[in-house]
VEXDRENBA-176567 format. One record per residue: x, y, z of N, C-alpha, C, O in turn; residue in three letters; residue number from 1. Coordinates in steps of 0.1 Angstrom, whole numbers, padded with zeros to 4 digits. Example, Ala and Ser with C-alpha at 12.3 -4.5 7.8 and 13.67 -1.06 7.14 Angstrom:
# residues 2
- 0132_-0057_0078_0123_-0045_0078_0132_-0033_0078_0142_-0033_0085_Ala_1
- 0128_-0022_0071_0137_-0011_0071_0129_0000_0079_0134_0011_0080_Ser_2
***
This chain:
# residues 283
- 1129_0783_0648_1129_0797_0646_1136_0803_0659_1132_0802_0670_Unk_1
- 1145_0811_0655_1148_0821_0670_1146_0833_0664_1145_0838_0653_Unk_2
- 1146_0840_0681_1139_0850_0681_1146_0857_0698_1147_0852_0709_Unk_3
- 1150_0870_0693_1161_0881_0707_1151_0880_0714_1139_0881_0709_Unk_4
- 1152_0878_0726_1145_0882_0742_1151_0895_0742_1163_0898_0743_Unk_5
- 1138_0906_0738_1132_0921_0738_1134_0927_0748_1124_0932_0751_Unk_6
- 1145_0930_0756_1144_0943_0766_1146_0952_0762_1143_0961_0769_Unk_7
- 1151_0956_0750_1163_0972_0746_1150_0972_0744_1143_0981_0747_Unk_8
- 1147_0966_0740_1139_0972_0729_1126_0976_0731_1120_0981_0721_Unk_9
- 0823_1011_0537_0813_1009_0540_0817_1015_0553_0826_1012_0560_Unk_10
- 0804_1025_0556_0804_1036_0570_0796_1032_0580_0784_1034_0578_Unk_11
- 0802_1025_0593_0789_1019_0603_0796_1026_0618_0807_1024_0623_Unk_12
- 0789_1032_0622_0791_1038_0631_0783_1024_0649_0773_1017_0652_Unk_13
- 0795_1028_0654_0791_1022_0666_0774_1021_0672_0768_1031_0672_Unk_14
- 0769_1010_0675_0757_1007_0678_0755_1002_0692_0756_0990_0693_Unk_15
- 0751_1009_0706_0749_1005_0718_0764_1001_0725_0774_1004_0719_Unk_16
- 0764_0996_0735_0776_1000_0746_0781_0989_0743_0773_0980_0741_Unk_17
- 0796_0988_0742_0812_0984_0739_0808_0967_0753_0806_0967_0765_Unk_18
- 0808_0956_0745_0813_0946_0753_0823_0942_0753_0830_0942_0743_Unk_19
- 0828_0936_0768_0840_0931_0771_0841_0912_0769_0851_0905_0768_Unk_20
- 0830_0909_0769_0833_0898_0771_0834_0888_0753_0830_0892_0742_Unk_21
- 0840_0878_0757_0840_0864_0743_0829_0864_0743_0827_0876_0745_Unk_22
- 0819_0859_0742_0807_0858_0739_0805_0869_0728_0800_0866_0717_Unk_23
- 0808_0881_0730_0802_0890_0721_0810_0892_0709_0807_0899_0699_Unk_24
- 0823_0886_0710_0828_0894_0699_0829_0887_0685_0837_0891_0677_Unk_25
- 0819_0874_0681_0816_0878_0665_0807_0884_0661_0804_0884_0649_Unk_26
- 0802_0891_0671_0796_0902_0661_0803_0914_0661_0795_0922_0658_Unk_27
- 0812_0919_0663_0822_0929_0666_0839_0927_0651_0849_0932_0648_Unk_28
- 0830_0916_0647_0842_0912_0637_0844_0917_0624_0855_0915_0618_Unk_29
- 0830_0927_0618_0835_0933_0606_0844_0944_0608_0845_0945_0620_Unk_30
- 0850_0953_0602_0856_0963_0608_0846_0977_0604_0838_0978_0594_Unk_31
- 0849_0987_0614_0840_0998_0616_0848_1010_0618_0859_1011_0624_Unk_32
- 0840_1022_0612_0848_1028_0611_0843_1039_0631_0833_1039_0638_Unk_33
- 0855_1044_0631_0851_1048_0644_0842_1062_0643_0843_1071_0635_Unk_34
- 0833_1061_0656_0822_1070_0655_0829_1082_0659_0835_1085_0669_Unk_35
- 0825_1089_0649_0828_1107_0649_0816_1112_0644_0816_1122_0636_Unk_36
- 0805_1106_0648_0794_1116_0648_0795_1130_0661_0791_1142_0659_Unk_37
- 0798_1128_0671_0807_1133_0680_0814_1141_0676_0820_1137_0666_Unk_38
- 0818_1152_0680_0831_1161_0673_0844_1159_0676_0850_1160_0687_Unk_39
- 0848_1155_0665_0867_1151_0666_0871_1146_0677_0874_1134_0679_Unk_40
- 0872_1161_0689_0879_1165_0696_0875_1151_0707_0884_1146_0713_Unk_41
- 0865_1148_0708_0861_1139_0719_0868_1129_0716_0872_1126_0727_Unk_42
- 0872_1121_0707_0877_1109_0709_0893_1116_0713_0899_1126_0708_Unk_43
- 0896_1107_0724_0910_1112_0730_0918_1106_0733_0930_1111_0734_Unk_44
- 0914_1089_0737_0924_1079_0737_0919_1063_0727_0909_1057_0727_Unk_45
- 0930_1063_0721_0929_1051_0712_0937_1040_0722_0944_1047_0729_Unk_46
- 0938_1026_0726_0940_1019_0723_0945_1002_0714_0939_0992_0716_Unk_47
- 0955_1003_0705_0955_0997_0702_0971_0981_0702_0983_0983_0703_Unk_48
- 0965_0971_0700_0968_0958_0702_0979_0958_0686_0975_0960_0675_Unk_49
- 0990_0956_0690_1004_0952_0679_0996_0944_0671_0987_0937_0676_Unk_50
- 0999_0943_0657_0996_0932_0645_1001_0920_0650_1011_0919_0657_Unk_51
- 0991_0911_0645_0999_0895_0641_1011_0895_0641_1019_0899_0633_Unk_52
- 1014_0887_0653_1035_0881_0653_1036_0871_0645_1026_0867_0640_Unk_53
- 1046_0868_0644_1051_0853_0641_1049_0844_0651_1046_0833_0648_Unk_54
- 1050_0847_0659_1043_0836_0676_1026_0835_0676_1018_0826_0677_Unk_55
- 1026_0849_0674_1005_0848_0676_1001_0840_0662_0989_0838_0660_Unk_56
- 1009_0836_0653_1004_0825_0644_1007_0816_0649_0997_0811_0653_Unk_57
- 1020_0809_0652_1023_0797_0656_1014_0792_0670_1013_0780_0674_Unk_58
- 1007_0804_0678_1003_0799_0690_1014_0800_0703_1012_0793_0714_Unk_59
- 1024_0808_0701_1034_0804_0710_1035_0817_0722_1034_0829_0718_Unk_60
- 1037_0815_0735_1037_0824_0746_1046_0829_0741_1054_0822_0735_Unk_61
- 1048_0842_0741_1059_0856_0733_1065_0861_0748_1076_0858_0753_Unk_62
- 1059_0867_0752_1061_0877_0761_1072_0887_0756_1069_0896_0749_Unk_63
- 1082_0884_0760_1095_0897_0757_1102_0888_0746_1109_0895_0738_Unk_64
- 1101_0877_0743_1108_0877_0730_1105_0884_0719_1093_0886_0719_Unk_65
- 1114_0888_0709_1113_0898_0700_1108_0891_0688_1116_0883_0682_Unk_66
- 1098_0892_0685_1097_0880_0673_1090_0893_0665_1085_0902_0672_Unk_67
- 1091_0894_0649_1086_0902_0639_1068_0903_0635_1062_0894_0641_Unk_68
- 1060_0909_0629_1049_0909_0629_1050_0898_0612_1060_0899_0604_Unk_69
- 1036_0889_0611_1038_0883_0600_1029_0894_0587_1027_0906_0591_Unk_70
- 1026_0890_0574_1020_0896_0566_1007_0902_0572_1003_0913_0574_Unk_71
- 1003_0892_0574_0984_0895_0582_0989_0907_0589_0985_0918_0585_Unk_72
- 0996_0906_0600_0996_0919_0612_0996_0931_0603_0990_0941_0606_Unk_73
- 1005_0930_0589_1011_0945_0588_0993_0947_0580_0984_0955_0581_Unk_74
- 0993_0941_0575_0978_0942_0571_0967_0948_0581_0961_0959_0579_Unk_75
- 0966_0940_0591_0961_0948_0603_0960_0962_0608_0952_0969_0615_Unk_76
- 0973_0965_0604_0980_0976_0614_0974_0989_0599_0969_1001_0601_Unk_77
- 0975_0983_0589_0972_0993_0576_0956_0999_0576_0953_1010_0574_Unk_78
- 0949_0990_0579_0935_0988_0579_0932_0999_0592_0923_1007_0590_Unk_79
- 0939_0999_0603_0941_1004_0613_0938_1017_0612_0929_1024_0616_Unk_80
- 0951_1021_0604_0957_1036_0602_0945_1042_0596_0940_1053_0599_Unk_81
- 0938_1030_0584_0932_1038_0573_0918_1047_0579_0912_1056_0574_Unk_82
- 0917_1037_0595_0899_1037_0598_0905_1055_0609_0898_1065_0612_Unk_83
- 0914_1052_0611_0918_1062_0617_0916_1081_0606_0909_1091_0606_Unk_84
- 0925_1077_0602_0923_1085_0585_0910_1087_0582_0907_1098_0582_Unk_85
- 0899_1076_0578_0886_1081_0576_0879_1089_0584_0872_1099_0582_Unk_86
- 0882_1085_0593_0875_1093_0605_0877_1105_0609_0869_1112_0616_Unk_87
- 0890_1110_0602_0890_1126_0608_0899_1127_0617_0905_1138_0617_Unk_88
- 0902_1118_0626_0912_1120_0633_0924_1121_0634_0930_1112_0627_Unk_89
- 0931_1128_0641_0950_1133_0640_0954_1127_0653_0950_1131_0665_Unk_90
- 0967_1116_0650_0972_1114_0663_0984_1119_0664_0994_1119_0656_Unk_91
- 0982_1125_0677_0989_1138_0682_1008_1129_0690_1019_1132_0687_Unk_92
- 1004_1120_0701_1013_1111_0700_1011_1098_0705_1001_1096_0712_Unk_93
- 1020_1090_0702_1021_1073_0703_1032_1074_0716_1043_1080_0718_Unk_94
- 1019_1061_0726_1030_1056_0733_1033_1042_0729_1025_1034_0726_Unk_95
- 1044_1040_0730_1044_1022_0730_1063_1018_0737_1072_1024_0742_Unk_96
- 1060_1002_0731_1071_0998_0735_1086_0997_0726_1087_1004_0716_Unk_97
- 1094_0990_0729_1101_0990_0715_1107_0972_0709_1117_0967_0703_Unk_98
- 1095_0965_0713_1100_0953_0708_1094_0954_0691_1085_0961_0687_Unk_99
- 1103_0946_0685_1098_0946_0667_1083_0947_0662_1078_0949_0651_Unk_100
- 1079_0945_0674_1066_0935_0667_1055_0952_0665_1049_0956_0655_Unk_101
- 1057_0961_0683_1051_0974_0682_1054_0983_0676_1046_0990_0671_Unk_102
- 1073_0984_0674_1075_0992_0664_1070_0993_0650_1066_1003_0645_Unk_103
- 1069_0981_0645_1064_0982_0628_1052_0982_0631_1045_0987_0622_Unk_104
- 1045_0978_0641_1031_0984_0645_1024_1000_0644_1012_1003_0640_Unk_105
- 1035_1009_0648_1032_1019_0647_1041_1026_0635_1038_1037_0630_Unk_106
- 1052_1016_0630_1053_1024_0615_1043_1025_0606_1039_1036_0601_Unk_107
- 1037_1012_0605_1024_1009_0599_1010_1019_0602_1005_1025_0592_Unk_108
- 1007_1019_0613_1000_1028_0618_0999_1038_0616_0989_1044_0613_Unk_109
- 1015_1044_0617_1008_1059_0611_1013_1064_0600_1013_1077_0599_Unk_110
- 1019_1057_0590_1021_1061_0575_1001_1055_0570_0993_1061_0562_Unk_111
- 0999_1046_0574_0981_1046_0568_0983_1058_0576_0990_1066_0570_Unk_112
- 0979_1063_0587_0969_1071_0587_0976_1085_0581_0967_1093_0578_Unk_113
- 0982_1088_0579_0984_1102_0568_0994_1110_0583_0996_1122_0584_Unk_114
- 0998_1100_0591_1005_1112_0602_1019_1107_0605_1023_1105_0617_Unk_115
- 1026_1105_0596_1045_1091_0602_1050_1099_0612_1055_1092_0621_Unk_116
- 1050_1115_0614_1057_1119_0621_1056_1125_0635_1063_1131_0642_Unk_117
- 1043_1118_0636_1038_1120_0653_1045_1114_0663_1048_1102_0664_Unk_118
- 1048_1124_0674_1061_1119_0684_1056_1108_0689_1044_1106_0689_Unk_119
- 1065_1099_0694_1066_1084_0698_1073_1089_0711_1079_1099_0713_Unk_120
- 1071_1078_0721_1073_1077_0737_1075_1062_0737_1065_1054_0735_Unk_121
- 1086_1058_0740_1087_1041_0738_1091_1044_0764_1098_1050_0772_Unk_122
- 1084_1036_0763_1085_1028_0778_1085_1016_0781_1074_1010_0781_Unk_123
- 1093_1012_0784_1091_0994_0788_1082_0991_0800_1083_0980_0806_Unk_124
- 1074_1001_0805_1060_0994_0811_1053_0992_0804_1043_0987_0809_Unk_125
- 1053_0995_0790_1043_0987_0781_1047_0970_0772_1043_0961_0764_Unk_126
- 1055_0973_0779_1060_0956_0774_1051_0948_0778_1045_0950_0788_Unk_127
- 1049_0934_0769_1043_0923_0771_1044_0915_0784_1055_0913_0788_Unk_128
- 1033_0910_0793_1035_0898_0803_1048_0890_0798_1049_0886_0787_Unk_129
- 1061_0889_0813_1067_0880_0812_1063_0865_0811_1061_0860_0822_Unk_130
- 1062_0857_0802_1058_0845_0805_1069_0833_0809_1065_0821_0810_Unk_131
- 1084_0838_0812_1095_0827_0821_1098_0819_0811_1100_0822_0799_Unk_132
- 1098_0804_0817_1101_0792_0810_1091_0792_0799_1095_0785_0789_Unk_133
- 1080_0796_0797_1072_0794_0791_1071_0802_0778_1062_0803_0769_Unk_134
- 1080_0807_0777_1081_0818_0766_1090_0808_0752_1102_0803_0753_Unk_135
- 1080_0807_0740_1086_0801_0729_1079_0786_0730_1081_0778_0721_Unk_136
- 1071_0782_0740_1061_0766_0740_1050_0773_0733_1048_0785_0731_Unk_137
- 1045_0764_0729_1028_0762_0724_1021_0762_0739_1024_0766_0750_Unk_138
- 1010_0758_0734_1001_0754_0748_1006_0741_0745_1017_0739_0751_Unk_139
- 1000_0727_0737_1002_0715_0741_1018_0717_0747_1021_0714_0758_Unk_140
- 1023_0720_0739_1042_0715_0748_1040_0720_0762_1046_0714_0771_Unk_141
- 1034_0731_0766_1032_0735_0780_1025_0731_0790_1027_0733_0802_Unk_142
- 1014_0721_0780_1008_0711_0792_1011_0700_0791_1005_0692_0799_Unk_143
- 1023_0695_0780_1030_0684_0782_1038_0684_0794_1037_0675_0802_Unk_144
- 1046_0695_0797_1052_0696_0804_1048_0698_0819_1055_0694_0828_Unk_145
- 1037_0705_0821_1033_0712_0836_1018_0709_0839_1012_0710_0850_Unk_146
- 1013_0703_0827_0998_0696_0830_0985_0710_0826_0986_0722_0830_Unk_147
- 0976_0705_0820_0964_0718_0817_0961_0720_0829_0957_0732_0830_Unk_148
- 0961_0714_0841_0953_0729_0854_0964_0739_0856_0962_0751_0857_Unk_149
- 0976_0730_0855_0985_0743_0857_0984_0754_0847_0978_0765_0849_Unk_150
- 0990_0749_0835_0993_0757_0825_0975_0768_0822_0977_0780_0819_Unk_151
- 0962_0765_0823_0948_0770_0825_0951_0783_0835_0945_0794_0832_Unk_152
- 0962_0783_0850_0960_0789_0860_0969_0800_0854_0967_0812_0855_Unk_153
- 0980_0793_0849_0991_0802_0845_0985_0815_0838_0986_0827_0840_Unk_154
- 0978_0807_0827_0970_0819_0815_0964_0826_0819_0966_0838_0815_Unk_155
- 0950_0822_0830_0936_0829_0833_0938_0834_0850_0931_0844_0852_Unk_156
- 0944_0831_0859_0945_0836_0870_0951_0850_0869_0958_0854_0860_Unk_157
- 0946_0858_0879_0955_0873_0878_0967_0873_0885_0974_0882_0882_Unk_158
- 0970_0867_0893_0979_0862_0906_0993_0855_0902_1003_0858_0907_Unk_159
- 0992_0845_0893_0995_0832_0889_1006_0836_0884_1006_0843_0874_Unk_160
- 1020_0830_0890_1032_0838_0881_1037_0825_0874_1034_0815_0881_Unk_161
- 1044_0822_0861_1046_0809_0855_1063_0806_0863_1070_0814_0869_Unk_162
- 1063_0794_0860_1080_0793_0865_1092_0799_0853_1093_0798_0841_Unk_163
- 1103_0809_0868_1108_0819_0862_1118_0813_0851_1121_0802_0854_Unk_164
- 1124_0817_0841_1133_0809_0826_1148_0811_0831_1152_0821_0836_Unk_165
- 1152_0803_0829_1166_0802_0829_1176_0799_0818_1172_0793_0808_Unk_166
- 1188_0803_0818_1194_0799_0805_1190_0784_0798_1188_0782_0787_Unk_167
- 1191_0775_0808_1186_0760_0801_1172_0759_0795_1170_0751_0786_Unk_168
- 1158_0772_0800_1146_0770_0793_1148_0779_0779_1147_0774_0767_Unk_169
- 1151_0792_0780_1150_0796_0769_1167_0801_0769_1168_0813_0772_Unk_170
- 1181_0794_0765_1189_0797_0761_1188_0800_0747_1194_0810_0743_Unk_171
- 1182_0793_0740_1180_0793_0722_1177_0805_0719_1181_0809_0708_Unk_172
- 1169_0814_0728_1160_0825_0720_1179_0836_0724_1187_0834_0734_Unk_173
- 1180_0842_0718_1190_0853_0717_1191_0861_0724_1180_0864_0725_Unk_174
- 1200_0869_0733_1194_0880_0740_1200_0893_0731_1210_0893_0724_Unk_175
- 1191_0903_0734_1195_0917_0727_1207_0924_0737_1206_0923_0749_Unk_176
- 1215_0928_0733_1225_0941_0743_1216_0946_0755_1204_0945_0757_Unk_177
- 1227_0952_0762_1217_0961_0772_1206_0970_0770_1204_0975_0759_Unk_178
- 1199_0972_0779_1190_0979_0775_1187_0993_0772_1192_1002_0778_Unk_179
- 1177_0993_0762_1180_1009_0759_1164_1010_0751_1160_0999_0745_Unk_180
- 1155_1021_0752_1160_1030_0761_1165_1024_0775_1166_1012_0775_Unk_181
- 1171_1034_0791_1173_1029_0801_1157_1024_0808_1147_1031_0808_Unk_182
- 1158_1015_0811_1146_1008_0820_1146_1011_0834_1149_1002_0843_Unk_183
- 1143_1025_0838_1150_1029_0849_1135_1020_0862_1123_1019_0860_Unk_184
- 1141_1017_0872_1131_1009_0880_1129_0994_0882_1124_0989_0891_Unk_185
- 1136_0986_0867_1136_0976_0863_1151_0968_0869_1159_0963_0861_Unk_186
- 1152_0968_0879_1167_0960_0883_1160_0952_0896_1154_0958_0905_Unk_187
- 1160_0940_0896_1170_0934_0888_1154_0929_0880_1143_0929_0884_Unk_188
- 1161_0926_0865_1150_0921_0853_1143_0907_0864_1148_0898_0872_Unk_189
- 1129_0910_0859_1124_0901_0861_1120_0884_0860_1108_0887_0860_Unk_190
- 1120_0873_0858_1122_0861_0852_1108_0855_0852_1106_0843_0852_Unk_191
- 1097_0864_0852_1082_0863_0848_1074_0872_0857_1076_0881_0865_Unk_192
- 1064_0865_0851_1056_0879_0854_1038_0875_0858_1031_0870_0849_Unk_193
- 1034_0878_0865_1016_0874_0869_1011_0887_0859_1018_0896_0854_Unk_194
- 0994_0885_0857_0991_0895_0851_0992_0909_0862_0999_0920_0860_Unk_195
- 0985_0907_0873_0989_0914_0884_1003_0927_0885_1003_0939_0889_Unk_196
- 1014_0917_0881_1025_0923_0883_1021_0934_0869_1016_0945_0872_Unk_197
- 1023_0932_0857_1023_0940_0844_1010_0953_0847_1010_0964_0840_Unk_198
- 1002_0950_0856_0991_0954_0858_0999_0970_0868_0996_0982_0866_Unk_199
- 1006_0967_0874_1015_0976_0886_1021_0983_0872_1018_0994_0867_Unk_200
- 1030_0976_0868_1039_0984_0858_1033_0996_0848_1037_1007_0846_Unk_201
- 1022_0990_0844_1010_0997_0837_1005_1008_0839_1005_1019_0833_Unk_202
- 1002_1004_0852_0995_1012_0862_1004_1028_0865_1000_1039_0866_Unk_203
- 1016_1021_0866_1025_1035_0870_1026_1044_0858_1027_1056_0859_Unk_204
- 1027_1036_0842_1027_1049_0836_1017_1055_0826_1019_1062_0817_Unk_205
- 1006_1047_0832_0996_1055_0831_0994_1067_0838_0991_1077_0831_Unk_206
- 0996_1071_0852_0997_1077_0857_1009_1087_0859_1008_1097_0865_Unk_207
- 1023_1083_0852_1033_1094_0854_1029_1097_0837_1030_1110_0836_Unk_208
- 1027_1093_0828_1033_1097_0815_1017_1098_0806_1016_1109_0801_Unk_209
- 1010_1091_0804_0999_1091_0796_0987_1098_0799_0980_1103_0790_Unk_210
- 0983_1097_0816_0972_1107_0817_0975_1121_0814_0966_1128_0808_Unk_211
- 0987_1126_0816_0994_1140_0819_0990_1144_0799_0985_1153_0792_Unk_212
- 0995_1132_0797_0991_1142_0780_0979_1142_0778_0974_1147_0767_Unk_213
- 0970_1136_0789_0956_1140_0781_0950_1153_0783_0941_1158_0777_Unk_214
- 0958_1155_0792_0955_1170_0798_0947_1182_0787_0937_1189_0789_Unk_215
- 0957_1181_0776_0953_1189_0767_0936_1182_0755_0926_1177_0759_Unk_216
- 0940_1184_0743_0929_1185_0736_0933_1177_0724_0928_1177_0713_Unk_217
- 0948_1169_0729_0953_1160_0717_0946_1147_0721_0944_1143_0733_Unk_218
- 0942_1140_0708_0944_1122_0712_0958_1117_0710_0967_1119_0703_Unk_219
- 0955_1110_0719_0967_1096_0721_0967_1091_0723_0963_1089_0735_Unk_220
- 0973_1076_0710_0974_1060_0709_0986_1059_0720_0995_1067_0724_Unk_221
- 0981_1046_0724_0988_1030_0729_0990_1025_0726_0980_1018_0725_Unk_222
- 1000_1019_0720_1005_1008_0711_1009_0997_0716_1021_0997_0716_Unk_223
- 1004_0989_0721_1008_0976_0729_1007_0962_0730_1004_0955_0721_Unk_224
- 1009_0960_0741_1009_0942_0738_0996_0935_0743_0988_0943_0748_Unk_225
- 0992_0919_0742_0977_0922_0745_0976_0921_0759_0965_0923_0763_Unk_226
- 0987_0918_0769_0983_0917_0784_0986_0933_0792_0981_0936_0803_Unk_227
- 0995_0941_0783_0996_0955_0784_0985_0964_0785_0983_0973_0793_Unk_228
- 0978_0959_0772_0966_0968_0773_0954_0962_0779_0946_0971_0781_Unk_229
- 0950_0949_0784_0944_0948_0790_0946_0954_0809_0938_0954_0818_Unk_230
- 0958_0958_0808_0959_0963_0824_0954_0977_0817_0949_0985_0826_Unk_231
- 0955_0981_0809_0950_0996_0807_0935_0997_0810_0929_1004_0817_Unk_232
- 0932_0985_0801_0912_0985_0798_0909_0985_0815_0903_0995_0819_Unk_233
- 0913_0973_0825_0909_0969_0834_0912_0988_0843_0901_0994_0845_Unk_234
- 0921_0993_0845_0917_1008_0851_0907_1011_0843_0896_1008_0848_Unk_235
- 0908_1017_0831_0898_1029_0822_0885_1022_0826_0876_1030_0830_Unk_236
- 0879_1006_0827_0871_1001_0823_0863_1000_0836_0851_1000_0837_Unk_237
- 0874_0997_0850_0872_0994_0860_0861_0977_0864_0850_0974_0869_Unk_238
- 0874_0970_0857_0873_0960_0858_0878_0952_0873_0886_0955_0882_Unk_239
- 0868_0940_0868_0876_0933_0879_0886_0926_0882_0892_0927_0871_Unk_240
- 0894_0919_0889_0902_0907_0885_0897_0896_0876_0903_0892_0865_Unk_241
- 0885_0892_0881_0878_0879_0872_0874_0885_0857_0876_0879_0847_Unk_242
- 0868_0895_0856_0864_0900_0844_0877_0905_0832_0875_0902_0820_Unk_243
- 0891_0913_0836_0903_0913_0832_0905_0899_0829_0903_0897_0817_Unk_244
- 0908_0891_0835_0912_0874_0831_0907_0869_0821_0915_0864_0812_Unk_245
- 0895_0870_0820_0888_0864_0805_0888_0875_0796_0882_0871_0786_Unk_246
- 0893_0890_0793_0893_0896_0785_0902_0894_0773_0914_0891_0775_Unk_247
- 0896_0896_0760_0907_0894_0751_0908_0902_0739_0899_0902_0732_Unk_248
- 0917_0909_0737_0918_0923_0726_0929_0915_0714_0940_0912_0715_Unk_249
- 0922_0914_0703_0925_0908_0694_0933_0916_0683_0929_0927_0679_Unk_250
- 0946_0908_0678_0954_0917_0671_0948_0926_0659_0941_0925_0649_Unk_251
- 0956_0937_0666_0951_0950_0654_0936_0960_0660_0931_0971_0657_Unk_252
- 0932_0947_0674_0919_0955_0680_0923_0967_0681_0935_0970_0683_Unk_253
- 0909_0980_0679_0915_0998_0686_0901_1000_0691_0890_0999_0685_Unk_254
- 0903_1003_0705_0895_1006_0714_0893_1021_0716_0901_1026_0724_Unk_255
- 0884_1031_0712_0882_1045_0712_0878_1053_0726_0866_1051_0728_Unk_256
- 0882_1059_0733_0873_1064_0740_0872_1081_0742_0882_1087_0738_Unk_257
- 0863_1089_0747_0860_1097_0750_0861_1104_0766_0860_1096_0775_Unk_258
- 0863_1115_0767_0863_1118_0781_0847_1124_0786_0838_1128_0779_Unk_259
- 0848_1121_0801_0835_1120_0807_0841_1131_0818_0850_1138_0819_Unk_260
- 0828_1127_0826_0830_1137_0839_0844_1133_0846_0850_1123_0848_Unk_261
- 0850_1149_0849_0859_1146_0856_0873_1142_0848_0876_1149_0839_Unk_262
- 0881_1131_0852_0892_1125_0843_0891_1118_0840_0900_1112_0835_Unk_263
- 0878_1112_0838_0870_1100_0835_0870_1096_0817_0865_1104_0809_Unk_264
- 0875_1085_0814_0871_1084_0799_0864_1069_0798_0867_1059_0804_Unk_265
- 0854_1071_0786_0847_1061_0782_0845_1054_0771_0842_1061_0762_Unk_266
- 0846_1043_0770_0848_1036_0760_0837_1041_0749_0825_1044_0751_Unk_267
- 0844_1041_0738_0831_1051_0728_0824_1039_0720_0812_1038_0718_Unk_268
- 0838_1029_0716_0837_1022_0705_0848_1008_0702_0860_1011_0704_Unk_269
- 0845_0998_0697_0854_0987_0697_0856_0986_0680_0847_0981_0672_Unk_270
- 0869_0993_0675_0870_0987_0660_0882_0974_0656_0894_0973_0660_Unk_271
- 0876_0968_0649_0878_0953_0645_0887_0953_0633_0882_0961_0625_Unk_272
- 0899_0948_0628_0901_0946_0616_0896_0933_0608_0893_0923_0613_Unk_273
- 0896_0937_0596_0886_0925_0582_0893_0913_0584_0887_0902_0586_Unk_274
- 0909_0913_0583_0924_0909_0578_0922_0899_0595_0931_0903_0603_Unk_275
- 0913_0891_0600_0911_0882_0618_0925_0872_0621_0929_0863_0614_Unk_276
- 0929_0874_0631_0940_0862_0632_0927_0852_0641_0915_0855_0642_Unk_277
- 0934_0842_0646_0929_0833_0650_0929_0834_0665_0940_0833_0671_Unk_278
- 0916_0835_0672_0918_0837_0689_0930_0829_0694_0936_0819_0689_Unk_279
- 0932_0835_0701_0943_0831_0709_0943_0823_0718_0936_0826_0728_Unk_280
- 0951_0808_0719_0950_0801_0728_0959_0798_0744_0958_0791_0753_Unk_281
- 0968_0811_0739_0978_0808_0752_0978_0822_0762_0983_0823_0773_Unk_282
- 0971_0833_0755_0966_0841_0769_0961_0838_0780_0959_0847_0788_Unk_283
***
C-alpha cells in the first residue's frame, strides 16, 4: 500500500467525573449522548479524534503520511455528527488539519450533524506526531528492527524522538507538492518528532487561534490526530508528562467541555462511538 507523506495537506447522560486513564475505558465504550442537561451554551469546546485510517487498522505508525479513513472511521465520524445533532448543539467552527484522513473526518462530521457549512480553519499544528523512519512499520517490524525497549521509549516517553526518515526509510510512501496551506514557521520540515515537540506546536495555536474564538458564545471542534489532541487534553486537563504518555483518545473519541472560572474549561464528558476500532498498539 502507498500512501503521500501529508504536508500540504438510547439517552444516557454523563455519570461522575471524565477518566483519563486505560483502566477506565470499558466502561466508557457504549456511546452516549452528550450532556445538555446544562444549557446549550455551556458546552464550548469539542474535541474530537479523526476516524479509523487505513494504518490505525493495519497497526501502522501514520504520522504525516496521508493514508484515507477505512469504512469503520466514516462510520465513526457519522455516529459522531449524529450525537452532536441529538444534543442540540451547533458547531459554530472546525479547526483541523488537512491530511485525508481529518478532512473526511469533518466532512463526515458535519453533514451528520445537520451543519456542512461551518467555517473550517485547517493549521498544520494540528498535524499528527512525526514518527521518522518509523512511519509505515508495524510495531513487530519496529522491534525487529530497533528492539522493544527502544521502540516502548519511542511510543511512551514524552522526550523520546524516533530516528529521523530518509529517502531510503520511507522513499515508497509519495510525497505531496509543496505545501499548502503555507506552513509558515515550519522551515526547515522536520524528520520526526517527540511528543514534547507536537506538544510546543499545539501549544502555540491554541493560544494564537483557538482560545481567541472562544471568546465569544460559539462552540468549537478540533478535529485532529490522536497525539495532537492529546497535547490539547494535557494543557485543558493539566496533565502531566507521565500521565499524557499513557493517555489514549480512541478513534472517533469527542471529548466535551465547559467553561469554568476564569478561561478555564472542564471536561464535561467523554463520548464513545458503538462502531470501536481496536486499541492501538503503536502510540
Amino acid at each position: 500500500m502507498r500512501a503521500r507523506l501529508g504536508i500540504a495537506t438510547a439517552f444516557a447522560s454523563f455519570n461522575g467525573p471524565a477518566q483519563n486513564t486505560r483502566a477506565a475505558r470499558p466502561a466508557c465504550r457504549q456511546p452516549r449522548r452528550l450532556n445538555v442537561s446544562a444549557p446549550q451554551a455551556r458546552v464550548r469546546l469539542l474535541l474530537i479524534r479523526h476516524g479509523e485510517s487505513e494504518w490505525n487498522l493495519a497497526q501502522r505508525f501514520t504520522g504525516w503520511a496521508d493514508v484515507d479513513l477505512t469504512p469503520r472511521g466514516v462510520l465513526q465520524m457519522q455516529e459522531a455528527g449524529r450525537a452532536i445533532r441529538r444534543s442540540g448543539l451547533v458547531v459554530d467552527r472546525v479547526f483541523s488539519f488537512v491530511l485525508v484522513r481529518c478532512v473526511r473526518s469533518v466532512d463526515v462530521l458535519l453533514l451528520a450533524a445537520e451543519c456542512p457549512s461551518t467555517p473550517r480553519t485547517a493549521d498544520w499544528r494540528l498535524n499528527e506526531r512525526h514518527y521518522g523512519a518509523l512511519t509505515g512499520s508495524s510495531k513487530a517490524e519496529a522491534i525487529a528492527r530497533y528492539g522493544v525497549d527502544q521502540v516502548q521509549a519511542w511510543r511512551r516517553s514524552y522526550h523520546a524522538v524516533p530516528p529521523p526518515w530518509t529517502q531510503d526509510d520511507v522513499g515508497w510512501v509519495a510525497m505531496d507538492p509543496p505545501m499548502e496551506p503555507p506552513c509558515a514557521g515550519l522551515e526547515p520540515l522536520p524528520l520526526a518528532e517527540s511528543l514534547a515537540q507536537t506538544v510546543l506546536w499545539v501549544t502555540a495555536l491554541w493560544q494564537e487561534r483557538i482560545e481567541p474564538s472562544l471568546a465569544s458564545t460559539q462552540t468549537v471542534a478540533v478535529v485532529g490526530h490522536g497525539n495532537s489532541l492529546r497535547a490539547l487534553v494535557m494543557q485543558l486537563e493539566k496533565l502531566g508528562e507521565e500521565a499524557v504518555s499513557c493517555l489514549e483518545i480512541a478513534n472517533g473519541e469527542m471529548r466535551a467541555y465547559e467553561p469554568g472560572a476564569g478561561r478555564e474549561l472542564h471536561l464535561q464528558c467523554i463520548w464513545q462511538p458503538s462502531v470501536v476500532a481496536p486499541i492501538s498498539k503503536i502510540l
